[in-house]
C-alpha positions in Angstrom: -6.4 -7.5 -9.6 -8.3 -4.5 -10.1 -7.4 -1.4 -12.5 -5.7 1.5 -10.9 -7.6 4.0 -9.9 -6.0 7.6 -9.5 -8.8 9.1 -7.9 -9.1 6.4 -5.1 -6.2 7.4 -2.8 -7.0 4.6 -0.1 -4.0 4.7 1.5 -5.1 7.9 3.1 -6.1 7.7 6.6 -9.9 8.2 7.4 -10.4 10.7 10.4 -10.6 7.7 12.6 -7.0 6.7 11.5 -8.5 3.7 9.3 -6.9 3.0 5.8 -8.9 0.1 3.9 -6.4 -1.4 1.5 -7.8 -3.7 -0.8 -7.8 -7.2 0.4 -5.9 -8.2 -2.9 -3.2 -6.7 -1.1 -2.9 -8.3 2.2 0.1 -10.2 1.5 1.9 -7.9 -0.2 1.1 -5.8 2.5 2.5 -8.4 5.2 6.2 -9.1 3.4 7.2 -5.3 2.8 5.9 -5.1 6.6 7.9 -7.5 7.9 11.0 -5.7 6.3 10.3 -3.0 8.1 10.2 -4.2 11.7 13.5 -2.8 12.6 12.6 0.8 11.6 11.1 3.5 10.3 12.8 6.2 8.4 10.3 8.4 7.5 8.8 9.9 10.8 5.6 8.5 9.9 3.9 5.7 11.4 4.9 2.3 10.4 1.0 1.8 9.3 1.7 4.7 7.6 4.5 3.9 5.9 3.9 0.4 4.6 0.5 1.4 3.3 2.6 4.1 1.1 4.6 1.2 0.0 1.7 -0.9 -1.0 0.4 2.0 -2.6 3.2 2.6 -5.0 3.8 -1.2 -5.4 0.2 -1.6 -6.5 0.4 1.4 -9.0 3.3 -0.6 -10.5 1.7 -3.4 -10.7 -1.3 -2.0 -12.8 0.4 0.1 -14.6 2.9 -2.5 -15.9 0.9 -5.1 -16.4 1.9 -7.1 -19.4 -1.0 -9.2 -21.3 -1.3 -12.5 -22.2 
């Protein structure tokens, strides 16, 4: 997996609407998704929301790596 980048907030939405998670991420992305079917607490979209979620897992993950 790639290093964290602070600077590289790609789970903001281009103009179009279009957030390009990395592809690392996909099925991370899918399981917190489908635990969020049901709703969606936060007003925003469910795109939205779960690309937040990835977002935070994957700073957690990077930052919290633990070498081999």
């Amino acid at each position: 997996m790639k290093a964290f980048d602070p600077e590289n907030h790609w789970n903001t939405p281009t103009q179009e609407g279009t957030i390009n998670m990395p592809d690392e991420l996909d099925p991370l992305f899918n399981k917190l998704g489908m635990q969020l079917r049901f709703h969606t607490i936060s007003g925003k979209n469910e795109f939205h929301t779960i690309a937040d979620m990835v977002y935070i897992a994957h700073k957690f993950f990077t930052e919290n790596r633990i070498e081999s």
